[in-house]
PLY file of the C-alpha trace (Angstrom):
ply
format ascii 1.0
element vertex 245
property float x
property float y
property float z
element edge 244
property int vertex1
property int vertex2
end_header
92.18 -100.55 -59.73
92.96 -103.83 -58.20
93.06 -106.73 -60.42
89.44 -108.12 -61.26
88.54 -111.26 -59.62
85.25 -113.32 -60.56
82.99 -112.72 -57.70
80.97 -115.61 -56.22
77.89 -113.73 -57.52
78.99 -113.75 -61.25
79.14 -117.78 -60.80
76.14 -118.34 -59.59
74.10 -116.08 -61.66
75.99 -117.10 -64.69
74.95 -120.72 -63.77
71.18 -119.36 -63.55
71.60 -117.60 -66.83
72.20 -121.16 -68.35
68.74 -122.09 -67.51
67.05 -119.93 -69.67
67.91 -122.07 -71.92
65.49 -124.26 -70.48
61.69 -125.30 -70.60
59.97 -122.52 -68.69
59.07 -124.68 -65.78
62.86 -125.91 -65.11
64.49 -122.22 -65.53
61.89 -121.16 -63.10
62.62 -123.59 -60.21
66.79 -123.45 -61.05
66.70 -119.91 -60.75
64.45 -120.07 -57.26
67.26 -122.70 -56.10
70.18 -119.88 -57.85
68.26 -117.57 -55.47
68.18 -119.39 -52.69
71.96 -120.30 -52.49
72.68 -116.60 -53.55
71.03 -115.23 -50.67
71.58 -118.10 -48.08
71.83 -117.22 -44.30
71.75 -113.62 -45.32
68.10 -112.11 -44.83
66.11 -112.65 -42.04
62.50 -113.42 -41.95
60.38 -110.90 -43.32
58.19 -108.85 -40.86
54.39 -108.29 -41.40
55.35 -104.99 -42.64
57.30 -106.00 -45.32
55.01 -108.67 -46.14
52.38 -106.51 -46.82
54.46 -104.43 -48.13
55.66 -107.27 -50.82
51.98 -108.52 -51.39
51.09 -105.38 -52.94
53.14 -105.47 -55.35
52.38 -106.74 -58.58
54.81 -109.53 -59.68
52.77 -111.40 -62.45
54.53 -109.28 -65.43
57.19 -106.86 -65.99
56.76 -102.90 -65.24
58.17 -99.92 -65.05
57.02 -99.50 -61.46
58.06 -103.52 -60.36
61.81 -101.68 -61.80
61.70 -99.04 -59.22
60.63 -101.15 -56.87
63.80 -103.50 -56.72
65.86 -102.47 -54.09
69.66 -101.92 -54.82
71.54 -105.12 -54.71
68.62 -106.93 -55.99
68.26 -104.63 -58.96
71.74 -105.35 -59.68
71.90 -108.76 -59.60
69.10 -108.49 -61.83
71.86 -107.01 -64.39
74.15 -109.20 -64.35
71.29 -111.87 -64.70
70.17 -110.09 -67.60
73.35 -109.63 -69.28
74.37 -113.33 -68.71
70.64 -114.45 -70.46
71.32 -112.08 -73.34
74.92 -113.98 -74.29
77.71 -111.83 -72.24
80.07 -113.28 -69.75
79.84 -111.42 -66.56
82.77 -111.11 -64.05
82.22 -109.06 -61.40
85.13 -106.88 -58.85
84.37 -104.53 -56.34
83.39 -100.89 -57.02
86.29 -97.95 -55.95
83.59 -95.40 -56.61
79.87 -96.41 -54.84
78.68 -99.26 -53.54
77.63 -102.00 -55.52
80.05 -103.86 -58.29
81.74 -103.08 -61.13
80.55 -105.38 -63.90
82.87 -106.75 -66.75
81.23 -108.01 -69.61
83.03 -110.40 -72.25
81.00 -110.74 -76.08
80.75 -114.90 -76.83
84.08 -115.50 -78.30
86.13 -112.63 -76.86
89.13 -113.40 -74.63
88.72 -110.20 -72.45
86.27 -108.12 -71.43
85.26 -105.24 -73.46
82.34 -103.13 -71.49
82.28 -102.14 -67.72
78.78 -101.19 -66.36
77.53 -100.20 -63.65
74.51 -100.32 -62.15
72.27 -97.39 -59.92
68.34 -98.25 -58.47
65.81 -95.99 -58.78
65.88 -92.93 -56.87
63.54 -89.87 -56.81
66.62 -87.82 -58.28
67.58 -88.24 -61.89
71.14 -89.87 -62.49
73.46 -86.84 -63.05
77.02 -86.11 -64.85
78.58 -87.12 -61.00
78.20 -90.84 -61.56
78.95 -91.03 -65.31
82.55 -89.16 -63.66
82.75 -92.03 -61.43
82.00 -95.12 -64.54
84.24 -93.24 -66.41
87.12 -93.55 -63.65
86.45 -97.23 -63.30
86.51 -97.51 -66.89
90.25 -96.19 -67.20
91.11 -98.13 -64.22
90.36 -100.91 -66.08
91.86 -100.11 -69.03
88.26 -100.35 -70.72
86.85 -97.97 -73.15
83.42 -98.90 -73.18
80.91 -97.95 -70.58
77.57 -98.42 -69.72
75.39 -96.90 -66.76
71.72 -99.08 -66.09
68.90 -97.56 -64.05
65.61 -98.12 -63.69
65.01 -94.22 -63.35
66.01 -91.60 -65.67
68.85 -89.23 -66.86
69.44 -85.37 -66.78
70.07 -83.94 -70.01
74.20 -83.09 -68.61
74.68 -86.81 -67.69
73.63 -87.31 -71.78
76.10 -85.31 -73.03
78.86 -86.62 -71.20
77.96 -89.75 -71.85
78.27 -88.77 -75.80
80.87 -87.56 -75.29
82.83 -90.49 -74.03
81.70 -93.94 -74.93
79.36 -94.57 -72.07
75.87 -96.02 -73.50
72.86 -94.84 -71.03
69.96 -97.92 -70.26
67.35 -95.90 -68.60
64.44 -98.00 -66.97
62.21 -97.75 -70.08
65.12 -98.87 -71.90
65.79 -102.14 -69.26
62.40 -103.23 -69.24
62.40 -103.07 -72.92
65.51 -105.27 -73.26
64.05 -107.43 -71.04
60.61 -108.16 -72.74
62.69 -108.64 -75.80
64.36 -111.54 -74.77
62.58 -115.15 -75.67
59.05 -115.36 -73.27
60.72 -118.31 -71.09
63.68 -115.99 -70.40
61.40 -112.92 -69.20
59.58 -115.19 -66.96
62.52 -116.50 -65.55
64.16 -113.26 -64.77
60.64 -112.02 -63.24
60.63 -115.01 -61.13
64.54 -114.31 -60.03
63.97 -110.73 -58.97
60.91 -111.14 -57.23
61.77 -114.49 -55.06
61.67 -113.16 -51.32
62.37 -110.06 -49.92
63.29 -107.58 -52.80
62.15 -104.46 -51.62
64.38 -103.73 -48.18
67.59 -102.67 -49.20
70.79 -104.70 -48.37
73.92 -103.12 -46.49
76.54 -102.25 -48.62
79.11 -103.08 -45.86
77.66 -106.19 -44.05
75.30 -107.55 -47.42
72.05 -107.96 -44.81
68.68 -106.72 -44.94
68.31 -103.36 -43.26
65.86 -102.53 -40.68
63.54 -99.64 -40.86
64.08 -97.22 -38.01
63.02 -93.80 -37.08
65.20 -90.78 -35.77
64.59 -89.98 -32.15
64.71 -86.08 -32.61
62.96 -85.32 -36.25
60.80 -88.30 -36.63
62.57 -89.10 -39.70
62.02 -92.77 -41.13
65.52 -94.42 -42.53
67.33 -98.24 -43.21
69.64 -98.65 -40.61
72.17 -101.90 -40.58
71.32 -104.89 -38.00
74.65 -104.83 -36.97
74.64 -101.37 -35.55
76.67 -100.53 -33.11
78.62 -102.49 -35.35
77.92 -101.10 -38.24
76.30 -97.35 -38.90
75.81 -97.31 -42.55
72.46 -95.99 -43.08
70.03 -95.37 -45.79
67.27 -93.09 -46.72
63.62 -93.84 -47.19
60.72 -95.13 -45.03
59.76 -98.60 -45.20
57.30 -98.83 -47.75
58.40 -95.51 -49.76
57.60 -97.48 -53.11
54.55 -99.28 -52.01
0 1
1 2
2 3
3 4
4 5
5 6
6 7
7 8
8 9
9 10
10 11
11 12
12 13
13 14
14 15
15 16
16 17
17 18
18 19
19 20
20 21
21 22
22 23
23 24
24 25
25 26
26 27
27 28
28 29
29 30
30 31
31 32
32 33
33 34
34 35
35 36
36 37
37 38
38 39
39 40
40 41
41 42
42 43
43 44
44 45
45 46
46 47
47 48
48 49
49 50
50 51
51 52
52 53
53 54
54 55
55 56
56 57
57 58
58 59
59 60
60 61
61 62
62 63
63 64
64 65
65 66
66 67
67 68
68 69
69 70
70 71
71 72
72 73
73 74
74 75
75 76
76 77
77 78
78 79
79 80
80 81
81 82
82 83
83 84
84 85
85 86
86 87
87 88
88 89
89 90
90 91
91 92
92 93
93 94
94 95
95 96
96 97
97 98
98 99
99 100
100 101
101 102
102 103
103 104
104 105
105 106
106 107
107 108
108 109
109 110
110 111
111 112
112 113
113 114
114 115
115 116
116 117
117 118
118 119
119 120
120 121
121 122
122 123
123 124
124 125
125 126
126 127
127 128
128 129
129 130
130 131
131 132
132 133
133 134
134 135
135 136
136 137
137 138
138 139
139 140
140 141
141 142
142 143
143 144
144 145
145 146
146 147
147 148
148 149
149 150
150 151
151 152
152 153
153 154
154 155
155 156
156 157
157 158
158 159
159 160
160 161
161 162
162 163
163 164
164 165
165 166
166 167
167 168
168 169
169 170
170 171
171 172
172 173
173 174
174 175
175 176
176 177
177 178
178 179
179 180
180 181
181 182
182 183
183 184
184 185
185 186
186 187
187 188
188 189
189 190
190 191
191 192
192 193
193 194
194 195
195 196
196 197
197 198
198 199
199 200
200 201
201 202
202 203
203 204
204 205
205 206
206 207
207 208
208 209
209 210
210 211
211 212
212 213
213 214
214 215
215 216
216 217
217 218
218 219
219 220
220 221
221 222
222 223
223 224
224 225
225 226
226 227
227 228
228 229
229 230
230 231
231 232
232 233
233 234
234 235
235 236
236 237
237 238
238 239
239 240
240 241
241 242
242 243
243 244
């Protein structure tokens, strides 16, 4: 693997993370303006669809549902917002093995990071031994020997045991939302109020980082999240627009 460089992400989340720090009603509005630059000129306005979509959702405390909700990048920036609150140093470098990031975490005091994690959203499938494979890759890439693999699904009992087997600790959602909730009550609010600013249920391109449209196959019918810069771009993801809602 390629040298790690500190993502733009990793600074401005880590900047957020400070906040927490603060009176609930200043962490609130710095991360909002976190979010805000984060996300600037990237998604577009929200259609009715979504809207509706986003109004049923319940965003006044944190669930186990609200967690599967999140859509991908969203989810993981929630990580690394997490992991920044609860005292870590996050630097972030590209995945070689899905999309997303590869996070580095650094314990207060250490000069180098320690634990690599990555990060998967919910999906209807339980996370299986193919993507503990793929952490543990990055983690010898990195020279790393700790691991850790967050969802807010679930694992089979074959991901488990390989994870055992080689240093890579398993945060299912149950386990997420309860690290959350365990953090001070100013930090959980603040965190709620970071995931759920905007638009945090359409998925983001991996390729071009925009907000995917939902679109329908012309010969099966079939509802999927196609990039808005197709021709452009052709990356494509499953699920209809309000699979969650």
């Amino acid at each position: 693997m390629a040298a790690e460089s500190v993502h733009p992400l990793s600074r401005i989340l880590s900047r957020a993370a400070e906040t927490l720090t603060l009176p609930r009603q200043v962490a609130t509005a710095a991360f909002s303006s976190a979010l805000s630059l984060l996300r600037g000129g990237r998604d577009p306005s929200i259609d009715a669809r979504q809207a509706a979509a986003l109004a049923n959702v319940d965003t006044r405390a944190w669930s186990a549902l609200l967690l599967k909700q999140l859509e991908w990048r969203r989810f993981e920036e929630l990580c690394v917002a997490y992991f920044e609150a609860a005292g870590y140093v996050a630097s972030i470098a590209p995945s070689a093995t899905q999309a997303g990031v590869d996070i580095h975490l650094t314990a207060k005091g250490a000069e180098r990071p320690t634990l690599l994690v990555q990060c998967r959203a919910w999906d209807a499938y339980r996370i299986g031994v193919k993507a503990l494979r793929e952490l543990r890759a990055a983690m010898t890439g990195a020279s790393l020997e700790e691991g850790m693999l967050v969802t807010s699904g679930r694992f089979t009992p074959e991901a488990v045991a390989f994870a055992r087997q080689n240093n890579v600790a398993l945060v299912d959602g149950a386990g997420l939302l309860e690290r959350i909730t365990a953090l001070p009550p100013e930090q959980v609010l603040a965190l709620l109020k970071f995931a759920t600013q905007g638009d945090f249920l359409t998925p983001t391109c991996p390729r071009c980082s925009l907000k995917m449209i939902s679109r329908r196959s012309t010969k099966e019918g079939r509802q999927y999240w196609g990039c808005r810069n197709y021709p452009r771009c052709k990356h494509m993801l499953s699920g209809a627009a309000n699979a969650l809602a």
